[in-house]
Structures are given as C-alpha cells and as structure tokens.
C-alpha positions in Angstrom: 111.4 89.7 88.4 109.0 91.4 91.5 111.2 93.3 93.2 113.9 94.1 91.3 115.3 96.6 89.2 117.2 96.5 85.9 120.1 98.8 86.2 120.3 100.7 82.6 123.3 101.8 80.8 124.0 105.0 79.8 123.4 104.0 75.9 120.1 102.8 76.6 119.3 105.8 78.0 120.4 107.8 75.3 118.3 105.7 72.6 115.3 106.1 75.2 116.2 110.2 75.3 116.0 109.9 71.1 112.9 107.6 71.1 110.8 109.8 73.5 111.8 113.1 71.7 111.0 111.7 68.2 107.2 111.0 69.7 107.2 114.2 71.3 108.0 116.1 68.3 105.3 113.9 66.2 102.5 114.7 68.5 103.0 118.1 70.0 101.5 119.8 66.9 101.3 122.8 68.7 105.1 123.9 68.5 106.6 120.4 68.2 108.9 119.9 64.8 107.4 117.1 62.2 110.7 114.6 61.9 110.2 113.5 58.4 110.9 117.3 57.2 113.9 118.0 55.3 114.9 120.6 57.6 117.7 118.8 59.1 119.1 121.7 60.1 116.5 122.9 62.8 117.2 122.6 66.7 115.2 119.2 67.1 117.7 117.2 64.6 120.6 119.2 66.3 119.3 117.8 69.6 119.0 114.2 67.8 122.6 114.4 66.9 124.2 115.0 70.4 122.3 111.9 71.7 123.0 109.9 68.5 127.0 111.0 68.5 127.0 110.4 72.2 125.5 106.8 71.9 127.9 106.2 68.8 130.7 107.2 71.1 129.8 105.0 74.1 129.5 101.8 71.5 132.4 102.2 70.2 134.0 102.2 74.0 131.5 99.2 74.7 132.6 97.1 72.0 135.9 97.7 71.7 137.0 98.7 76.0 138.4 101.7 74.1 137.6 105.7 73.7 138.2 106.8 70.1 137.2 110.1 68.1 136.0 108.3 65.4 132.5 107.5 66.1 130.1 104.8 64.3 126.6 106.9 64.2 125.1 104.4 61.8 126.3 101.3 63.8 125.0 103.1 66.8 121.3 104.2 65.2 121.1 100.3 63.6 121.8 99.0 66.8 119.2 101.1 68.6 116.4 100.4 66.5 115.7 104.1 66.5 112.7 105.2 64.6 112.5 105.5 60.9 113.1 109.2 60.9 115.7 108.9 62.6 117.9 106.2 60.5 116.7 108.7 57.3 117.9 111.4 59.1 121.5 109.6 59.5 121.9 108.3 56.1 120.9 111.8 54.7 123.4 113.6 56.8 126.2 111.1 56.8 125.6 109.1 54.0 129.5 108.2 53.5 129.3 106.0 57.3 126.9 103.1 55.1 130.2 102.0 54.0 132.2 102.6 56.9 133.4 99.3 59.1 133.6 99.3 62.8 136.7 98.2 64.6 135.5 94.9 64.4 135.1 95.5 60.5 131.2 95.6 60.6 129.0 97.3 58.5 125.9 98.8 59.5 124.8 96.3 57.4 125.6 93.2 59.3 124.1 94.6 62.8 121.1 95.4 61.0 120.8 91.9 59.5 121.7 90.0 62.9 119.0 91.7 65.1 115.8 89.1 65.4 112.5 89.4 63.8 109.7 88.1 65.1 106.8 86.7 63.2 104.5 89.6 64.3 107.4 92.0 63.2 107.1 90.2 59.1 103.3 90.7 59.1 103.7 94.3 60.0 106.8 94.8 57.7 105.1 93.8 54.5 106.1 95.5 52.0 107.6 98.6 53.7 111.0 100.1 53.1 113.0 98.6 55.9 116.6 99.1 57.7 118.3 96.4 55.3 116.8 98.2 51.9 117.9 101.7 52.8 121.4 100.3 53.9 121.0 98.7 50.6 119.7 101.6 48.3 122.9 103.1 49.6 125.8 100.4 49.2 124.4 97.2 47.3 127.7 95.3 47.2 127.5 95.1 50.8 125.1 92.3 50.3 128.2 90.2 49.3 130.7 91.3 52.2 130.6 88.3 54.8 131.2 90.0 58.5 134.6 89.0 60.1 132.9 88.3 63.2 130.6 86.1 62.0 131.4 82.2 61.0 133.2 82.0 57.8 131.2 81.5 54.5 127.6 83.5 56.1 126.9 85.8 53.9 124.6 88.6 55.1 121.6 86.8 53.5 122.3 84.0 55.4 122.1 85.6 58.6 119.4 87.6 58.1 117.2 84.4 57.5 118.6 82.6 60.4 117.6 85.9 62.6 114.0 85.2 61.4 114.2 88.5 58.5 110.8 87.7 56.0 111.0 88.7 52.1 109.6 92.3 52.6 112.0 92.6 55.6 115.4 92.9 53.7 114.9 89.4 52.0 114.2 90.8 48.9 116.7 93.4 48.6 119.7 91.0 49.6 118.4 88.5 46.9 118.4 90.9 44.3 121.7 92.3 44.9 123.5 88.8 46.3 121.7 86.7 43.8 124.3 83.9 43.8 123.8 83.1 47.5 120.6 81.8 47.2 122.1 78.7 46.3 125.2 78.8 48.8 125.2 76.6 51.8 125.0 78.4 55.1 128.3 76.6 56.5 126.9 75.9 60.2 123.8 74.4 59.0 124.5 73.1 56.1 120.6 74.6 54.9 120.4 76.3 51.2 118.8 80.0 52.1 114.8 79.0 51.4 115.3 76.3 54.1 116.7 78.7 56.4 113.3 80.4 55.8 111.4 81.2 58.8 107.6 81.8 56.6 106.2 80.0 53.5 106.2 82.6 51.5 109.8 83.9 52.0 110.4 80.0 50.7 108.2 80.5 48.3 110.0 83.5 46.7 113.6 82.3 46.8 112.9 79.1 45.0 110.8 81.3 42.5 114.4 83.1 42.5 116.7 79.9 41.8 114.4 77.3 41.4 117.2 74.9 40.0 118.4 74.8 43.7 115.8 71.8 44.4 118.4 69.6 42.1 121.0 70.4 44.4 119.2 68.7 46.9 120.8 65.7 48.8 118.6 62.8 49.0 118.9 61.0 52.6 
C-alpha cells in the first residue's frame, strides 16, 4: 500500500544477504567465486554458511518460540527458496539433515512440497531437476512419510498437487517412488491425485501411471 512500509524480519534479511551474494558472486567475474564449483571450502560458501546457520537458527526460534542448538539448515534453505547452488551446496555438505525432522516432525521434504507453484513457475520448470527430486535423489522413502502437521491421510504427493506442483516439478519423482498413492483419496477432498492436478498434462501422466484408477470412479 502507498505509503507504507513492510517491516522485515531478521530471516528475511538473511535469505535476502544469501540471495544477493549468490548473484554477486555469479557476475563479478572479475574476482567473484562461480557457486556451482566444488570448492565448498572457499570463503564465499563459508560466508553462505553463517547466513544459512543463522537463518536455520532463527526458524527454529520462529516456529517453535524456542532457542535450540540444533539447527534445521535444510528446513531453513527449503523454506527460503534460496538459489539452486545454494540447496546443492547444503545437501552436499550436510547431506545426513534430508532425513532429519523438525520439532514439529517435518522433513525438508514436506516444506518443500507445501510452498505454491504457480502456472508460470511449471512452464519454466519443465524438465529441470527441482527442490522435490534432489530431496528425493537423497531419501526416496520420504515420499511415503505423511507430515504430522498436515491433515491425516495427505501424503506428500497429495499436497504437492494441491500447492499447484506440475509433473517435472516433483510430480514425477513422488509418483515413482510413492507409486501406490496415485490411487489414494486425498482425505479433505475426497479427489484421487490426477484430479487434484492443477495442468492437463500432469493428468495426463498419472492416469498413464494407474490408469485402472478411472474404475474407481464414483458415478453421481
């Protein structure tokens, strides 16, 4: 609104600090670090970790009104939508936190599959490696864990579909490894998965999936 100002937190902040150094790294060719190198070691990814373990810090104390040791840095990087470099740089350092639940029992799965995609977002995700497949790559039975804080019975397909997720946005990946819930009820809605579909073709590919789930069809 004219004329007033958003006050920002102190984690948005620190995502914005991570975001801007990322693109100041990728363009400064002169003396600026590339971030998709392997040297994880070098001062730009040790200045990357302080604002990522910060950030991890100051979620846990947001979600939970409590200051613990044991930081979430993949919850917190998920969450942020940082750049792609960034989330490899995470699961490449700290590979063990993919299966690691929150205080609230999340995974970094379930954030990452609850955050909305728009329809702009599917056509520029085509067939790219997304948040969902490398969370995936890394710990494929989390496709089958529900999150506690979620309604009973959503599985993370589910939700991912319902949050407007296309077939080369995580569909795919969740499918393959969850194949059974295609042809589960999402409990709330009472939809199969394909109707939950927010595009034709992620429809088209989860009855090409199951296809037997048309019989299970109730006629009105």
């Amino acid at each position: 609104c004219p004329g007033t100002t958003r006050q920002v937190t102190g984690d948005e902040e620190r995502i914005s600090a991570v975001t801007l150094l990322c693109r100041a790294a990728a363009v400064d060719a002169g003396h600026g670090e590339a971030i998709s190198g392997p040297n994880y070691s070098s001062t730009f990814w040790q200045k990357i970790l302080v604002l990522l373990e910060a950030a991890g810090l100051d979620r846990q104390e947001r979600t939970t009104n409590k200051t613990q040791k044991d930081r979430c840095l993949l919850h917190a990087v998920v969450e942020g939508c940082h750049p792609v470099a960034v989330l490899q740089y995470t699961l490449s350092t700290y590979p063990y936190e993919v299966r690691k639940k929150d205080d609230a029992g999340q995974l970094p799965l379930h954030i990452a599959v609850r955050q909305h995609k728009s329809a702009s977002f599917r056509r520029r995700s085509t067939r790219t490696m997304t948040t969902i497949s490398r969370l995936l790559e890394l710990y494929p039975e989390a496709a089958l864990e529900m999150d506690p804080t979620d309604i009973p019975g959503r599985f993370p397909l589910h939700a991912a579909l319902i949050n407007g997720h296309g077939w080369y946005d995580g569909v795919r990946d969740l499918t393959r490894h969850a194949p059974d819930v295609v042809s589960m009820i999402e409990p709330d809605s009472q939809l199969f998965p394909f109707q939950l579909a927010a595009d034709l073709d992620t429809v088209y590919q989860l009855l090409r999936t199951i296809p037997s789930v048309l019989l299970n069809l109730r006629v009105k």
